[in-house]
C-alpha positions as CSV (number, residue, x, y, z in Angstrom):
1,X,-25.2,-84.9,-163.8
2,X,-27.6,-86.9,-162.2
3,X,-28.1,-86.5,-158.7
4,X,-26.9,-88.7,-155.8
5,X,-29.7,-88.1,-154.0
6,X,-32.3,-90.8,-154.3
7,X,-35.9,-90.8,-152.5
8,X,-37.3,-93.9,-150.8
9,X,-39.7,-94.7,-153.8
10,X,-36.9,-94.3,-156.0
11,X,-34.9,-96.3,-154.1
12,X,-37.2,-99.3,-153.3
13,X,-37.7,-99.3,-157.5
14,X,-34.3,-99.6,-158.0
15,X,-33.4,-102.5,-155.8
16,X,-36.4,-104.1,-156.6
17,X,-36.0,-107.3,-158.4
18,X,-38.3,-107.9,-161.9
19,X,-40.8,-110.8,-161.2
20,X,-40.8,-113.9,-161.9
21,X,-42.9,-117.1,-162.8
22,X,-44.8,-118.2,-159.6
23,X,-43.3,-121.7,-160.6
24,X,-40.3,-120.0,-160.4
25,X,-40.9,-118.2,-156.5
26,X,-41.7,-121.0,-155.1
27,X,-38.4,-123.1,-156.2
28,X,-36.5,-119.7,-154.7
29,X,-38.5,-120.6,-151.8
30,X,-37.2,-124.1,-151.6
31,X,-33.6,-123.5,-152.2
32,X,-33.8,-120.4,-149.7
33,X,-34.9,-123.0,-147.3
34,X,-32.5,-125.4,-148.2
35,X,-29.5,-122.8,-148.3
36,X,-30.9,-121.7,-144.7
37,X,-30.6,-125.1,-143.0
38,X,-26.9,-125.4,-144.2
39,X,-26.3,-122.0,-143.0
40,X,-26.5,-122.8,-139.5
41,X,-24.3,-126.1,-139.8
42,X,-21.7,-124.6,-142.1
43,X,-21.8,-121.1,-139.1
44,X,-21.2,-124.1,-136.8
45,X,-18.6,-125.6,-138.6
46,X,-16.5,-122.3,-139.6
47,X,-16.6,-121.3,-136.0
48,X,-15.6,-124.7,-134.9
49,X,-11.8,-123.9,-135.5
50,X,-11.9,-120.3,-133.9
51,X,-14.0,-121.8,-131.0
52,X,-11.7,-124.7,-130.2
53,X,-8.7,-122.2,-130.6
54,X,-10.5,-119.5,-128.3
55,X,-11.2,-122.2,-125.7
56,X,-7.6,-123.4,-126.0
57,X,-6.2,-120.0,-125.7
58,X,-8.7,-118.7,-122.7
59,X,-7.2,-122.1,-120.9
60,X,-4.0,-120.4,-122.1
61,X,-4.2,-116.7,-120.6
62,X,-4.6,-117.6,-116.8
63,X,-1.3,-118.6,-117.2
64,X,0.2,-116.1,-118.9
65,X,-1.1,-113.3,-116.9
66,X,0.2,-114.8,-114.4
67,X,3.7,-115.8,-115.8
68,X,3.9,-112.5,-117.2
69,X,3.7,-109.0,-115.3
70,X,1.1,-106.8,-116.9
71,X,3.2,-104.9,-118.6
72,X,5.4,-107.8,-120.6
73,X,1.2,-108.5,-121.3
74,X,0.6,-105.3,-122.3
75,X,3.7,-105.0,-124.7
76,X,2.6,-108.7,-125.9
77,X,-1.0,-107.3,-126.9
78,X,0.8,-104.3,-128.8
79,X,3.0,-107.0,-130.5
80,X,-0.6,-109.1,-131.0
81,X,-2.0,-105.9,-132.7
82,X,0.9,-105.5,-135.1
83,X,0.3,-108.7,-136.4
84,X,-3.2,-108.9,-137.2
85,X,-3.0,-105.2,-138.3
86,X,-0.4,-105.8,-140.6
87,X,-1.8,-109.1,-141.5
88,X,-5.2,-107.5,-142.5
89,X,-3.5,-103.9,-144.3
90,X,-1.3,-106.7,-146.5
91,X,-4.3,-108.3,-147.5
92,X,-6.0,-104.8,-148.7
93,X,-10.2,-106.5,-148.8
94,X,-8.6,-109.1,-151.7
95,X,-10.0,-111.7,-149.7
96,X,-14.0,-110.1,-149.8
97,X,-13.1,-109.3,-153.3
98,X,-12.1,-112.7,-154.5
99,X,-15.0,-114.9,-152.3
100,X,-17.6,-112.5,-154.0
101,X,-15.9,-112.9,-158.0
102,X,-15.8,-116.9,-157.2
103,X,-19.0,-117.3,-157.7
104,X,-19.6,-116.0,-161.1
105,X,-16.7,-118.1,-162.2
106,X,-18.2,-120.1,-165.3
107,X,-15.8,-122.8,-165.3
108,X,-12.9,-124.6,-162.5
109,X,-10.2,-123.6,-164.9
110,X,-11.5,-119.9,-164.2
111,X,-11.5,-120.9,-160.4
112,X,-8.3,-122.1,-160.6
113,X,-6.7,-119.0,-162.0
114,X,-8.5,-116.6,-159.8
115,X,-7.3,-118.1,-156.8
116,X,-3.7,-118.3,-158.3
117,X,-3.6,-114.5,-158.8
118,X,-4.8,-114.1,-155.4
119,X,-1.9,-115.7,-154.0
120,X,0.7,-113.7,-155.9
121,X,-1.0,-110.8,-155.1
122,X,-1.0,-111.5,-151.2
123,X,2.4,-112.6,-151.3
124,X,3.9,-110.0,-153.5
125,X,2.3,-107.4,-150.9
126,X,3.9,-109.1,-147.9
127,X,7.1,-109.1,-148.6
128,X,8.2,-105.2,-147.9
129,X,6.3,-105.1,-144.4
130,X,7.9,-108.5,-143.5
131,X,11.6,-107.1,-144.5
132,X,11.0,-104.0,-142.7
133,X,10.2,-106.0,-139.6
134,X,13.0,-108.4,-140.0
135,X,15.7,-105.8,-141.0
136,X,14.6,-103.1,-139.1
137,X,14.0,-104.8,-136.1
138,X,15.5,-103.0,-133.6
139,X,14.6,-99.5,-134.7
140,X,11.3,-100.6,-134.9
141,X,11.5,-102.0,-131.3
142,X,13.1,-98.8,-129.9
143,X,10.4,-96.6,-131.8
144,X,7.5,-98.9,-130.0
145,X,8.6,-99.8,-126.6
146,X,11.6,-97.2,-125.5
147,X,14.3,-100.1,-125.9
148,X,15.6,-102.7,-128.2
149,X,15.2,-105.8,-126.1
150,X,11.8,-106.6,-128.5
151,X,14.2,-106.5,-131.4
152,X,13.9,-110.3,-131.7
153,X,10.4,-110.1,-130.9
154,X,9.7,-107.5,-133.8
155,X,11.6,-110.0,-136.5
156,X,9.8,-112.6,-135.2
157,X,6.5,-110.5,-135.9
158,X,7.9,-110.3,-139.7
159,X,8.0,-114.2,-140.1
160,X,4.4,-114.6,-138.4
161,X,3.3,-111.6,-141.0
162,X,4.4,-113.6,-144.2
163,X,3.4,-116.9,-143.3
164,X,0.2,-115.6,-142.0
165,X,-1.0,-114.2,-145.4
166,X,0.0,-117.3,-146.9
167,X,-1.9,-119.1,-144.4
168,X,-5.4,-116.4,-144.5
169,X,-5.2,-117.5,-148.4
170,X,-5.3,-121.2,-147.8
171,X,-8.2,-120.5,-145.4
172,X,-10.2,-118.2,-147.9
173,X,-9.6,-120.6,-150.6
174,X,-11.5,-123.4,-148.6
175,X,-14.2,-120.9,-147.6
176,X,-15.1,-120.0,-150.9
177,X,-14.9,-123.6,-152.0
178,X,-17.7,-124.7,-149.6
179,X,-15.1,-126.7,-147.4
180,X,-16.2,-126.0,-143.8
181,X,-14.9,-129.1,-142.1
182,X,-11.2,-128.5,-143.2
183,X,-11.6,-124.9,-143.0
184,X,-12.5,-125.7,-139.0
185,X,-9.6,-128.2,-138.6
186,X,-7.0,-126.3,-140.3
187,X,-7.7,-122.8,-138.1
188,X,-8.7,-124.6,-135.1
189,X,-5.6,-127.0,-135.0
190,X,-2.9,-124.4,-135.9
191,X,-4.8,-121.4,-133.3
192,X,-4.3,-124.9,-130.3
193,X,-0.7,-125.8,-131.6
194,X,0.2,-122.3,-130.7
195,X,-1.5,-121.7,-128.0
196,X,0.2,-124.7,-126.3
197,X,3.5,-124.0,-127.7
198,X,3.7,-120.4,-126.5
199,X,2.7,-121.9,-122.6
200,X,5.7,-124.7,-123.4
201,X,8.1,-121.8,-124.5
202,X,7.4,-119.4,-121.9
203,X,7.8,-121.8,-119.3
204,X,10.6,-124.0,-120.5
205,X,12.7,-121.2,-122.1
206,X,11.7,-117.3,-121.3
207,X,8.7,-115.5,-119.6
208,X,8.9,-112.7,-122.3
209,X,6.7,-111.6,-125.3
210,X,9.5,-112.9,-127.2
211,X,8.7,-116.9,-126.8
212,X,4.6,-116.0,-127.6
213,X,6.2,-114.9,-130.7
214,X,7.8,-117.5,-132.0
215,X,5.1,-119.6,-131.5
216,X,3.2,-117.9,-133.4
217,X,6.1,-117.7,-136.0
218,X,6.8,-121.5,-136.0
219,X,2.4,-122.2,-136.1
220,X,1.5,-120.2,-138.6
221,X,4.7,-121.1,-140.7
222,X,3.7,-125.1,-140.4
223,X,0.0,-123.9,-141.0
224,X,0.9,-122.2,-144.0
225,X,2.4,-124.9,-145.8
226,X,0.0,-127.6,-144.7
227,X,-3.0,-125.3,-146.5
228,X,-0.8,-125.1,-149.5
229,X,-1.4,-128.6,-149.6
230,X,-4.7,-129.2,-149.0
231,X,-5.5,-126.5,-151.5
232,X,-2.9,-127.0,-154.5
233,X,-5.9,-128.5,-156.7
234,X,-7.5,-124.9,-156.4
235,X,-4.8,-122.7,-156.8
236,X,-2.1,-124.4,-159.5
237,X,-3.2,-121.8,-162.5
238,X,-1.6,-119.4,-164.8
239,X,-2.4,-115.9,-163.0
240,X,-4.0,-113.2,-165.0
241,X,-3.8,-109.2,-165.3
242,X,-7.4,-109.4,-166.2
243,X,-8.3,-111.3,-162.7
244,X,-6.0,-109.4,-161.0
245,X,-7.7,-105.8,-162.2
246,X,-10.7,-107.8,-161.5
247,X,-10.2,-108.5,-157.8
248,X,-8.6,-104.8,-157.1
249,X,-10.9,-102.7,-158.7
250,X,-13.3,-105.0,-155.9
251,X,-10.8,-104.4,-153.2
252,X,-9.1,-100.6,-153.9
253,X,-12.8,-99.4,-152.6
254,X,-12.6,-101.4,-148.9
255,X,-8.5,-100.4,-148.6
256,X,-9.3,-97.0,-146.9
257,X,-11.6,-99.4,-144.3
258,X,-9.3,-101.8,-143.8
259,X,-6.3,-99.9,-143.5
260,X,-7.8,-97.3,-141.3
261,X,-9.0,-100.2,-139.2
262,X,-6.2,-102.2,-138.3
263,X,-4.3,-99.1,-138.2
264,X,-6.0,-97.5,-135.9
265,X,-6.7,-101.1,-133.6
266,X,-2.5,-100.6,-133.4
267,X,-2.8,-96.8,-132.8
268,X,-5.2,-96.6,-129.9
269,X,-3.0,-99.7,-128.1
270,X,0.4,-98.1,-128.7
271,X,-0.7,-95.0,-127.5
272,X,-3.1,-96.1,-124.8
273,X,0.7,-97.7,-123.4
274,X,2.6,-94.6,-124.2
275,X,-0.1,-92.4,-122.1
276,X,-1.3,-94.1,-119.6
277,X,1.0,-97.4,-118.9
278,X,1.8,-101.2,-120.0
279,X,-0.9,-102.0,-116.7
280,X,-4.0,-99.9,-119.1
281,X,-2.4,-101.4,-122.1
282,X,-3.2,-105.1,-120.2
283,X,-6.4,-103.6,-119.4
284,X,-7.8,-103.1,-122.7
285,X,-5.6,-106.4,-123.9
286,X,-7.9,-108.5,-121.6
287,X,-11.0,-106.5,-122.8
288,X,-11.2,-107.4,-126.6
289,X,-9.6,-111.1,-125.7
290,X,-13.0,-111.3,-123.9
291,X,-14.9,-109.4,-126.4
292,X,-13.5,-111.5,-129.1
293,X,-15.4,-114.5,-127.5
294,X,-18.2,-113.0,-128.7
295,X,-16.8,-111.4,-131.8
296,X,-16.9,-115.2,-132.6
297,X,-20.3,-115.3,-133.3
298,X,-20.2,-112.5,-135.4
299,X,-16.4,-114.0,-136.9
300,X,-18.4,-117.5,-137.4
301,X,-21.8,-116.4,-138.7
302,X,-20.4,-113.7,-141.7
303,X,-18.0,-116.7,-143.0
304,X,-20.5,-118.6,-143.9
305,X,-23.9,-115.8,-144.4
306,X,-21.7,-114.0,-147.2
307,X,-21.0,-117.0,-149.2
308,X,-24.7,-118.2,-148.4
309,X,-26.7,-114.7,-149.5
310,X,-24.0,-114.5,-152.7
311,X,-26.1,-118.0,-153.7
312,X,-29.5,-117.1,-152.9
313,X,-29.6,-113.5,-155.2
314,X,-32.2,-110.7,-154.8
315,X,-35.3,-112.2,-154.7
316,X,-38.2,-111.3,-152.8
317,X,-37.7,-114.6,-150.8
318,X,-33.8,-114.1,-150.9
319,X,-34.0,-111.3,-149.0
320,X,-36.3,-111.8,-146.5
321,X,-34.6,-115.2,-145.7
322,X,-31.7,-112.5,-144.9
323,X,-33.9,-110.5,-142.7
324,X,-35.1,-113.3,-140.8
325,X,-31.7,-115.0,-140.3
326,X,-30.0,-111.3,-139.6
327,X,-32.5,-111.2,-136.4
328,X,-31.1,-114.8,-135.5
329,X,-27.5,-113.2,-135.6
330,X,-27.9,-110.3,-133.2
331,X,-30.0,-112.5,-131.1
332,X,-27.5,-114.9,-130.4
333,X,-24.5,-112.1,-130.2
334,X,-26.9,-110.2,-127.4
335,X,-27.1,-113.3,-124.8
336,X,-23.2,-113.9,-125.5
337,X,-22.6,-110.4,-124.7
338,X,-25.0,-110.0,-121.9
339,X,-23.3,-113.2,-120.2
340,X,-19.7,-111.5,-120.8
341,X,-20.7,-108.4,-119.5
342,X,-23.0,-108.9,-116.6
343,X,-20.5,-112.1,-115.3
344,X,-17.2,-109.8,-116.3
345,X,-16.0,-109.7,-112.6
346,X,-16.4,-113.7,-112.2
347,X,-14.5,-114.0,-115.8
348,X,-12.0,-111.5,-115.4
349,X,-11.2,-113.2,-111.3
350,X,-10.8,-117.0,-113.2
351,X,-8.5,-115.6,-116.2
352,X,-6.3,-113.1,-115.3
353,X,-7.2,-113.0,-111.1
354,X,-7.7,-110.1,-108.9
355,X,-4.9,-108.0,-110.5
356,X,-7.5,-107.5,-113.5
357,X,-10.6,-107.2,-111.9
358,X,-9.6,-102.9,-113.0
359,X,-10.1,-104.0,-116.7
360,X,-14.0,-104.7,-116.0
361,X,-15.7,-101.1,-117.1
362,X,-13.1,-101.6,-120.4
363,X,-14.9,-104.8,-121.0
364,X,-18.6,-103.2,-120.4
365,X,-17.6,-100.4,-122.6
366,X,-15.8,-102.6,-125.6
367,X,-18.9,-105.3,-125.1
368,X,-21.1,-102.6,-126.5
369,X,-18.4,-101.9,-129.8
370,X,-18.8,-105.8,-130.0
371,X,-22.6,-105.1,-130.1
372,X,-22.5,-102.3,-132.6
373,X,-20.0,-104.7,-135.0
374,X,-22.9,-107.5,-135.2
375,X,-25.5,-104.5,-136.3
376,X,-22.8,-103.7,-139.1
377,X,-22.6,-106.8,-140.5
378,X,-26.3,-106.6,-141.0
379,X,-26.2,-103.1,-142.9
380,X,-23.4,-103.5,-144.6
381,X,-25.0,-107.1,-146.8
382,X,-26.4,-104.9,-149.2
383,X,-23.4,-103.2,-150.2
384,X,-21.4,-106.1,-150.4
385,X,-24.3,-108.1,-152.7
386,X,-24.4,-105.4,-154.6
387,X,-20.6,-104.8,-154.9
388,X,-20.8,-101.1,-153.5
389,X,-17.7,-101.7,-151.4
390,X,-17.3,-98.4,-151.4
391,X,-20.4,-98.1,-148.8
392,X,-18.4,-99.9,-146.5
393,X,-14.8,-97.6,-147.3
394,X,-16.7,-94.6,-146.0
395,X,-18.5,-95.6,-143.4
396,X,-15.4,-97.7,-141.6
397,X,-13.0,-94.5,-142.1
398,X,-15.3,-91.8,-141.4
399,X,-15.9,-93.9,-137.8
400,X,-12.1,-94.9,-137.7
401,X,-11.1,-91.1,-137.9
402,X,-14.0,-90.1,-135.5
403,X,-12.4,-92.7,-133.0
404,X,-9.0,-91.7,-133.3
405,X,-9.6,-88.0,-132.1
406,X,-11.7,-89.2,-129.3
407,X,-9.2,-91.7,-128.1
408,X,-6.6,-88.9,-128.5
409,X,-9.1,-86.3,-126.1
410,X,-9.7,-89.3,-123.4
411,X,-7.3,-91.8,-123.0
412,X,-4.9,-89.7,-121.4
413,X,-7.4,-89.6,-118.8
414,X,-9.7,-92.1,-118.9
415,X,-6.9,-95.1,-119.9
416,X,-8.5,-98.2,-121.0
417,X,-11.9,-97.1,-120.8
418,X,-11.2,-94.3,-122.9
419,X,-9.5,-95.7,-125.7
420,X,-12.7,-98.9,-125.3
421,X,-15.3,-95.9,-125.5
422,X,-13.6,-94.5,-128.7
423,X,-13.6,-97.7,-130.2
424,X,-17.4,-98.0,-129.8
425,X,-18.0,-94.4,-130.8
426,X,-16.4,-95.0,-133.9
427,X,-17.9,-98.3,-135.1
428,X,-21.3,-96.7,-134.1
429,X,-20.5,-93.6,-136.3
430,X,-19.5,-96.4,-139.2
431,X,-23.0,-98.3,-138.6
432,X,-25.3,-95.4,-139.3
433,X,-23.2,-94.4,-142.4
434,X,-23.3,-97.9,-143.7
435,X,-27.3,-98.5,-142.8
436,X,-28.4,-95.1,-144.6
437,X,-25.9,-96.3,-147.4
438,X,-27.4,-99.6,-147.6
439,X,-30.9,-98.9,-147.7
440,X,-30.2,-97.0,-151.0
441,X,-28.4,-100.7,-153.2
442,X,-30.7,-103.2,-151.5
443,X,-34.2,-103.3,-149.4
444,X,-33.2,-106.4,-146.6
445,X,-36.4,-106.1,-144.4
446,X,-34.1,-106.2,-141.0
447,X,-36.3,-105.3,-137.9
448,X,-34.5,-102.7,-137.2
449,X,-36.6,-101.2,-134.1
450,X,-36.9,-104.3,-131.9
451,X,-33.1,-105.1,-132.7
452,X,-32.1,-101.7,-131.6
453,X,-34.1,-101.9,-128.9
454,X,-32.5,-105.2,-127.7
455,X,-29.2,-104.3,-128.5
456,X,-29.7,-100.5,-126.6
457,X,-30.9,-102.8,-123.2
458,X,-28.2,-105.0,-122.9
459,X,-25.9,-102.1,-123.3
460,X,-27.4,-100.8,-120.5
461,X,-27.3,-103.3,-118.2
462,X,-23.8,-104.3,-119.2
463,X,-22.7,-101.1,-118.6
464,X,-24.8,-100.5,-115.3
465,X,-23.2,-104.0,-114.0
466,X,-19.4,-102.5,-114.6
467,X,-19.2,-98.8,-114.6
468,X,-20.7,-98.0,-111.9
469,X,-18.6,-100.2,-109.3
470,X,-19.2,-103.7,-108.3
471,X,-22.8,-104.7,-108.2
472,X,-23.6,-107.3,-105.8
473,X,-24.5,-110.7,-108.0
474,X,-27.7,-111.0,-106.9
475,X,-28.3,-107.5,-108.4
476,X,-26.8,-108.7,-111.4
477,X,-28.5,-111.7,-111.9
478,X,-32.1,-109.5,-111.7
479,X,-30.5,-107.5,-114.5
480,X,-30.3,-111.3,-116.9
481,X,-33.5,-112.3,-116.1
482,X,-34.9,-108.8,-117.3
483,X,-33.0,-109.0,-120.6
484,X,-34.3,-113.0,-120.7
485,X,-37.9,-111.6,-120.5
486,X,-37.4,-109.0,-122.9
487,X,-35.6,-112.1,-125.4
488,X,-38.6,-113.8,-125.0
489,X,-41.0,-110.9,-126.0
490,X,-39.1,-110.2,-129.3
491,X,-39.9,-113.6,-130.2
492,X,-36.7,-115.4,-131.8
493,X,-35.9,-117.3,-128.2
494,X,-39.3,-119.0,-127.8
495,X,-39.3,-120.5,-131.5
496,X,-35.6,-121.9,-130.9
497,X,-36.3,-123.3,-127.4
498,X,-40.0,-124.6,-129.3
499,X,-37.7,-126.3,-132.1
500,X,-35.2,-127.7,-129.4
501,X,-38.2,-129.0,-127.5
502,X,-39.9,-130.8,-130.4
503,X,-36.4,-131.9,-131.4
504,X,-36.2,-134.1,-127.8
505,X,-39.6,-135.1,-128.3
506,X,-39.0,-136.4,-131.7
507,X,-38.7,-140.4,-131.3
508,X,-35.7,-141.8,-132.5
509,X,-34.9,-142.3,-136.3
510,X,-37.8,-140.3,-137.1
């Protein structure tokens, strides 16, 4: 049996691509250049959606938390959780599985039918946890929260579930299909719709988790149907056995990941509550809704990088395009995080108001999971070009379970900022599985030593500015422009504030 150990020479020989025609490098070169100046507008226009929903729903929180007491938040954020938890565990990785086999569809007819069987397969796997939740409503309400006054809240949860995969389809459907614009108008108008109507709801009718969630029942329903249309050109096929083997021999390997994810994103909030309180529960709620503002650039990036390095291959110029464009990533993820987390006070006083200001170390401590999430992506490309999803299987549960026990050890104690620290232990446990994983399918040049460097200093500071009790602004703002001078010295600022410049110098219609 061969061995599974492989040493670096090995491994470089492997991943190596064979050589081609110098006529040949330079048109890679070209098209990598082309693909990377429609990476940054189609980033832009994915996020677009998530963006204008995120600004919609941060408009949306102040009012909220203050229309709600912390714990009807809390309970909402477990409800939250149980959503996207079961909307991800439905979906099982069929949607990296089936982006990745569109492109090496040789004809539309094979596009067609691929899609088709994606959509069966989602919807055939929705339908027992969205019964369960319907029918079982109040026992699964009394299980959660100690009563059965969420019942209706729980069914509603079931209705969101199913229309939500139906909805995620649509959305990966246009993703794969290169359709950016309608991707950002389709997420970005149905995240605003709901967003408004929860406010409407909860004001006009009851100030319970209940009305939140059936908004997001009656949105994502409308939202599910509209994609439908705009994608039934794509998806009207006969589906296939073949195509469906195809996509979950893909997908089976990222199930343990994904499951033990979202599993464990419910776990550590429903027992965060049960341990330490609905008020901790809020706490930690209000620390990923912030972290997720930067998750966005992460969120934004990867929809549009996967589809983007699937097209440009394994070339010698492929990949160090990736590299350079991977630096540009964390980059941009480290000044949203650093302006999160050394400004958390200010944010947390103009969304939630003073009764949050307690949530701020959560928020330092989740910023830096936020941080070790952009890193993944990076060292996780290779597997997925390479279709080792497997990589990514280990390295997500052997962080998830690693996360689990801590939360269990700490939260009890340490509430919010416990169950935050756990999260960020475990997703850096899942980054150095994936990166020595990695390194042995594909060589990606990432400058891994100045990235860790930048990434390890803005956790530092962030967590300086929030752990340790309130620093004085002033203090604070020293702390930015440190982390702006050490920007500048790892070199990716000063060429985008040099491209801005010439881009205002540039005379008009030039």
């Amino acid at each position: 049996m061969k061995s599974m150990h492989l040493d670096r020479e090995s491994a470089l020989a492997a991943a190596e691509p064979i050589p081609a025609p110098a006529s040949t490098l330079l048109e890679l070169e070209l098209d990598a250049t082309a693909a990377a100046r429609s990476l940054g507008r189609d980033s832009i226009l994915f996020g677009l959606g998530t963006f204008v929903g995120k600004v919609v729903g941060f408009l949306v929180v102040p009012i909220l938390a203050r229309l709600l007491s912390p714990a009807g938040f809390g309970r909402l954020d477990v409800l939250n959780t149980l959503v996207s938890s079961g909307l991800l565990i439905v979906m099982l990785g069929t949607d990296v599985a089936t982006v990745r086999l569109y492109f090496d569809r040789r004809s539309s007819d094979d596009a067609r039918r691929l899609f088709a069987t994606w959509l069966v397969i989602a919807v055939t796997g929705a339908m027992i946890p969205s019964a369960i939740l319907v029918g079982g409503a109040d026992r699964v309400s009394l299980v959660l929260f100690g009563t059965n006054e969420l019942s209706a809240s729980v069914a509603l949860v079931g209705v969101a579930l199913f229309s939500g995969i139906i909805h995620f389809v649509t959305l990966g459907v246009l993703r794969a299909t290169g359709r950016p614009a309608t991707y950002a108008a389709l997420e970005g108008g149905a995240l605003s719709l709901n967003a408004a109507l929860a406010v409407v709801l909860v004001v006009g009718w009851r100030a319970d988790p209940t009305a939140v969630m059936l908004a997001l029942a009656v949105t994502w329903t409308g939202a599910a149907a509209i994609g439908v249309i705009l994608v039934r050109r794509s998806i009207i096929g006969r589906p296939s056995r073949d195509i469906a083997r195809s996509i979950m021999v893909l997908a089976l390997p990222l199930a343990p990941a994904i499951v033990g994810t979202w599993g464990a994103d419910f776990f550590h909030r429903a027992y965060l509550l049960g341990v330490a309180g609905a008020t901790e529960a809020a706490y930690l709620s209000m620390a990923t809704r912030l972290g997720s503002i930067a998750m966005l650039i992460v969120a934004a990036v990867q929809l549009a990088w996967h589809p983007h390095a699937y097209r440009l291959g394994t070339s010698e110029p492929a990949v160090r395009q990736l590299a350079v464009e991977g630096r540009q990533i964390v980059v941009a993820l480290v000044i949203c995080v650093a302006v999160l987390g050394l400004f958390a006070e200010e944010v947390l006083l103009v969304l939630g108001g003073p009764a949050y200001l307690g949530a701020a170390p959560a928020v330092a401590v989740f910023l830096c999971s936020v941080l070790a999430v952009g890193l993944f992506g990076l060292a996780s490309l290779a597997s997925v070009i390479q279709r080792s999803t497997g990589d990514i299987g280990r390295a997500v549960v052997g962080g998830v379970l690693l996360a689990v026990v801590t939360n269990i050890a700490i939260a009890p104690r340490a509430g919010a900022v416990g169950t935050a620290g756990a999260i960020a232990f475990g997703q850096l446990v899942s980054l150095l599985i994936v990166g020595v994983l990695g390194r042995r399918r594909l060589q990606i040049p990432f400058a891994w030593r100045p990235l860790f460097g930048l990434v390890a200093l803005t956790a530092a500071l962030v967590l300086i500015a929030n752990v340790m009790g309130l620093i004085p602004i002033g203090v604070r703002l020293l702390f930015a422009i440190g982390l702006g001078a050490a920007l500048l010295a790892e070199g990716t600022l000063p060429i985008w504030l040099g491209n801005a410049w010439h881009r205002l110098r540039r005379p008009a219609g030039v």
